[in-house]
N, C-alpha and C positions, 0 to 999 in steps of 0.2 A: 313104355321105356324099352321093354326088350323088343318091341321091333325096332327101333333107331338103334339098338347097340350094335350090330353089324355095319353099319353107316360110318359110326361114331369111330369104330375102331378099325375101319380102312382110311379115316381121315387123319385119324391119330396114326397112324402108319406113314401114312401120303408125306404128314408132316415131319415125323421123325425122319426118315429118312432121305428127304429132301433138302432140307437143312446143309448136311456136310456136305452134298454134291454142290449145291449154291455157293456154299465160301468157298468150295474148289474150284468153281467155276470165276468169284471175284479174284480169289487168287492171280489162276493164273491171267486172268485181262490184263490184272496188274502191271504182270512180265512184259507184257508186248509190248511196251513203250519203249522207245531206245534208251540206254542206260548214259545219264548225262555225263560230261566229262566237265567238273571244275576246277581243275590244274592243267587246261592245255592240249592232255594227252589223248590217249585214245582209251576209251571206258568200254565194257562187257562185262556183262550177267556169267556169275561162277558159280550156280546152287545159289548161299543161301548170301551171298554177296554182289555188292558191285565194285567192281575191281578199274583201277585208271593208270594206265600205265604211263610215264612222264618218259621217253627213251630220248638221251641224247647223246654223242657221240661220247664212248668212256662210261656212263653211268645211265644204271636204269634205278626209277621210283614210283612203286608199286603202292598208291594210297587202296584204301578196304576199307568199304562203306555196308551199309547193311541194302534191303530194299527200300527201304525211307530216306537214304543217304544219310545215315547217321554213322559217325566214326564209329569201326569196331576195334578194340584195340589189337594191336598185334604182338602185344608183349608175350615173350617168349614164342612166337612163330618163326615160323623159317621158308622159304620160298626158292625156288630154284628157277632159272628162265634159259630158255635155250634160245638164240639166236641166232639166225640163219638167213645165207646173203642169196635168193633165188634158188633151185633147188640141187643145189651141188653139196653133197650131204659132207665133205671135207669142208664147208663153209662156215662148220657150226659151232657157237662157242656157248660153255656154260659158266654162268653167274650165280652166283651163293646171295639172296638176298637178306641181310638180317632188320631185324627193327631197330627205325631210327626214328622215333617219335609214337606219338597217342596210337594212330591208322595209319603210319607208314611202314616199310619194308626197304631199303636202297640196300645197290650194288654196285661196284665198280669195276672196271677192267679195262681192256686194250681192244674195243672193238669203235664201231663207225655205225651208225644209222645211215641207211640211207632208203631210195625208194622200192629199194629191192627184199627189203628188211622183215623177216617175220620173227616174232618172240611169243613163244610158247613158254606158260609160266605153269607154274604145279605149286599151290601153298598151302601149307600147314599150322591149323592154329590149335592151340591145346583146347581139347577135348572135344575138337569138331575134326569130322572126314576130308582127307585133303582132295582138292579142286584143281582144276586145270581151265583155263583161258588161253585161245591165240590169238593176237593182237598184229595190225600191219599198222604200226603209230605213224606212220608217213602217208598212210592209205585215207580212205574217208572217214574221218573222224566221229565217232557216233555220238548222238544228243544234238546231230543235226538236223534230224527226221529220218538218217539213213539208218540202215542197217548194215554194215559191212560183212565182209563172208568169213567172219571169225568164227570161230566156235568155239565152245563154253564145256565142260562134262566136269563130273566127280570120278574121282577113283576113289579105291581103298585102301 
């Protein structure tokens, strides 16, 4: 027996510490799939969310899903989006998103979608780090197999 125990206990090693890096590893595979859009809009990966933004001209709606596409709720969250018409930084307007249902967020105002359109969103739900998504909702829609050249990050 004590010559297996040095065997025994770099296997028990091998094991323990292979484990976490493996579900790190299914984890992220997870991510790589395009993040579906089922209301329409244009969907991206925000952390620990999937995010669908619905933009049409006058109002933006912001559904929040988990990674399984499970409503998260957004009661008492608040979201802000910034929208901008091509890159002329006098182009840009900001929206106060608040929650209007179970996973939703809407906002309204005096702007236009169109194909020139980016909306950079930053949302805060209680007692999780707020998130940032940019979205071209006119651009190529994701959950089509694409990927679009949005990007996704957390802040603090």
């Amino acid at each position: 027996m004590k010559k297996h125990l040095p065997g025994l206990l770099a296997l028990l090693a091998i094991a323990m510490f292979s484990t976490p890096a493996d579900a790190h590893r299914q984890e992220k595979k997870k991510h790589i799939e395009p993040v579906k859009a089922y209301h329409g809009g244009h969907a991206q990966e925000a952390g620990p969310y999937h995010l669908e933004l619905v933009a049409t001209d006058g109002e933006l709606v912001l559904y929040v899903a988990d990674h399984d596409d499970k409503a998260v709720s957004t009661e008492g969250g608040k979201a802000k989006a910034t929208i901008q018409q091509g890159y002329e930084k006098t182009s840009r307007i900001e929206v106060e998103l608040q929650p209007a249902g179970d996973n939703v967020l809407k906002g309204t105002g005096a702007f236009t979608i169109n194909q020139n359109s980016k909306v950079m969103v930053f949302i805060k739900l209680p007692d999780h780090e707020a998130h940032a998504a940019s979205f071209t909702p006119l651009g190529a829609k994701s959950g089509d197999g694409h990927r679009n050249s949005a990007t996704s990050s957390h802040t603090h």
